[in-house]
C-alpha positions in Angstrom: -13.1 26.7 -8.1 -11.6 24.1 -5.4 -12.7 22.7 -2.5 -10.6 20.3 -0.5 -11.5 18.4 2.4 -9.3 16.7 5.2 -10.1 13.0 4.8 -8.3 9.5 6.5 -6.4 8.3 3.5 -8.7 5.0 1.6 -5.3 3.3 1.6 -3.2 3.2 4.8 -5.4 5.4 7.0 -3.5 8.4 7.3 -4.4 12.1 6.6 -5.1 12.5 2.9 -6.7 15.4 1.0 -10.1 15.0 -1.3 -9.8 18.2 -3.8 -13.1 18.5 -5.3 -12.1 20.5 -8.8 -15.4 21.9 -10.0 -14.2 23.1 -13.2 -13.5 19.6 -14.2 -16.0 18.0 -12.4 -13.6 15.8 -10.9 -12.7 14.5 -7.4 -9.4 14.0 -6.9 -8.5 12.0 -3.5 -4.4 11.7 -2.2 -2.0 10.6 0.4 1.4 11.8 1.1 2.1 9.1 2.9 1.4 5.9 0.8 1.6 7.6 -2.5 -2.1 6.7 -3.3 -4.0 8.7 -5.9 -7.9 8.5 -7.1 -9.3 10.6 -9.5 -12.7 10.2 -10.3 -15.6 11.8 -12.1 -17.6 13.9 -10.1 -20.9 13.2 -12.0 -20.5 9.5 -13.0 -17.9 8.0 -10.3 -16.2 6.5 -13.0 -12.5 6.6 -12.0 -10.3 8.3 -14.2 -6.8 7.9 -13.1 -5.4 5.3 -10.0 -2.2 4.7 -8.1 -2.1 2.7 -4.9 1.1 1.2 -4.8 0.2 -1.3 -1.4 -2.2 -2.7 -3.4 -1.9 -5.6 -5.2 -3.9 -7.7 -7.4 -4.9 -11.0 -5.9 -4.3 -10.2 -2.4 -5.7 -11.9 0.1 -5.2 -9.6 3.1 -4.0 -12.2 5.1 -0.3 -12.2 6.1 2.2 -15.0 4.5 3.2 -17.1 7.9 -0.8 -17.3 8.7 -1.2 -18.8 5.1 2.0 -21.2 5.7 0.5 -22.2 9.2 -3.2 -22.9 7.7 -1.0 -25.3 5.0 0.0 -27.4 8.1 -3.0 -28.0 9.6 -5.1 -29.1 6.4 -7.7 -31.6 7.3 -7.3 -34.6 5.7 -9.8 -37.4 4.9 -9.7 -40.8 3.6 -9.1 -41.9 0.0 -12.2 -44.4 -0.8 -11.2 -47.8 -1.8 -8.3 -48.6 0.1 -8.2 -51.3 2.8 -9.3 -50.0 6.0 -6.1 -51.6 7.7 -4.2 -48.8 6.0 -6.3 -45.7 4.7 -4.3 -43.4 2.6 -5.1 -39.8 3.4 -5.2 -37.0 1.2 -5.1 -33.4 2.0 -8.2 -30.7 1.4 -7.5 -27.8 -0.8 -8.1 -24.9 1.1 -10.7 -22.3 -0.3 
């Protein structure tokens, strides 16, 4: 037996489909629009297969220009030690 459900895909917020496949007691979740695919165990929510081609590992969800922008504006700070005349400056990492 199958039961599937009209959902707002996980991914990119369009319409998906969540198939709920009692036979294999799994949940199967996906979007025609982004490509993305869950499949996970009914029982345990252990996933079992993934695709989500718009995500990637390591991202940060912010946009590349912000990031290049926030590099500009560092705050900088003093080195200690150096004559007060003519502080040399050194930039913050940014976390």
């Amino acid at each position: 037996m199958q039961v599937t459900q009209g959902i707002r895909c996980p991914n990119c917020g369009s319409h998906a489909e969540r198939n709920y496949l009692v036979s294999n007691r799994q949940t199967q979740t996906e979007c025609p629009v982004c490509d993305y695919l869950m499949i996970t165990c009914s029982l345990t929510g252990k996933v079992v297969e993934a695709y989500a081609p718009g995500i990637y590992p390591g991202y940060t969800g912010v946009a590349k220009s912000e990031r290049l922008a926030a590099d500009r504006k560092r705050p900088q700070l003093p080195v200690p030690g150096n004559s007060a005349r003519s502080p040399q400056y050194v930039a913050l990492p940014i976390p």
